[in-house]
C-alpha positions in Angstrom: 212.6 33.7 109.4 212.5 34.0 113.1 215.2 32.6 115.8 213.2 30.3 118.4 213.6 32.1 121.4 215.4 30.5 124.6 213.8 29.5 128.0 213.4 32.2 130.3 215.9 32.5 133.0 214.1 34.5 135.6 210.4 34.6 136.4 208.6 37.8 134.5 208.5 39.5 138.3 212.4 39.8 138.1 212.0 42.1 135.0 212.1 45.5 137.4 212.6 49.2 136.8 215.1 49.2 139.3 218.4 47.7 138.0 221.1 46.7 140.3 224.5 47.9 139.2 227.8 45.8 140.7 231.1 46.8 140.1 233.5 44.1 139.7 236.9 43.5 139.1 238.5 41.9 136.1 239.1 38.8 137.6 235.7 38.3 139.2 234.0 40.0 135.8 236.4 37.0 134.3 234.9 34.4 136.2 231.7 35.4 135.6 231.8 35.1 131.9 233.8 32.5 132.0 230.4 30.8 134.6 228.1 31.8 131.8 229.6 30.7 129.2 229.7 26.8 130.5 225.9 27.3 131.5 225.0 29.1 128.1 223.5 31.6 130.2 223.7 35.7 130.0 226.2 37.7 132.6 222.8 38.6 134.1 221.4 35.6 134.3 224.3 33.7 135.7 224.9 36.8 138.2 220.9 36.7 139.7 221.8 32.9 139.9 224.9 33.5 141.9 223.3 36.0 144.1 220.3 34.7 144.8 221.9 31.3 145.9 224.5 33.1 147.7 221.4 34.9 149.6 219.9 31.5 150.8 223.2 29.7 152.0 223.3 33.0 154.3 220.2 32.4 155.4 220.5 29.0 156.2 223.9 29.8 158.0 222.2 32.1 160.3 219.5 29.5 161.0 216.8 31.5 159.4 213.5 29.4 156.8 213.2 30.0 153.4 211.2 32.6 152.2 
């Protein structure tokens, strides 16, 4: 018998070769878990989430569109 498998958390185009490695600290490491764990989402998939959110509010603080 087979597990369903879960929605996908990032679009097939974010499945690179070319990993990004982040050291962190226990406390932020911590944090993280402790964020993934209330959205039932993976360490990576919380972190990309984090990041990528983080990327647009500096955009928008600098004045600059989406995209």
């Amino acid at each position: 018998m087979k597990t369903a498998k879960g929605p996908r958390r990032s679009p097939r185009f974010a499945l690179s070769s070319k990993p990004l490695y982040v050291h962190l600290s226990e406390l932020e490491r911590g944090e993280l878990e402790r964020a993934a764990q209330a959205q039932n989402r993976s360490l990576s998939s919380t972190a990309r989430s984090l990041l990528i959110g983080a990327m647009r509010a500096a955009r928008l603080a600098a004045g600059k569109p989406e995209g």
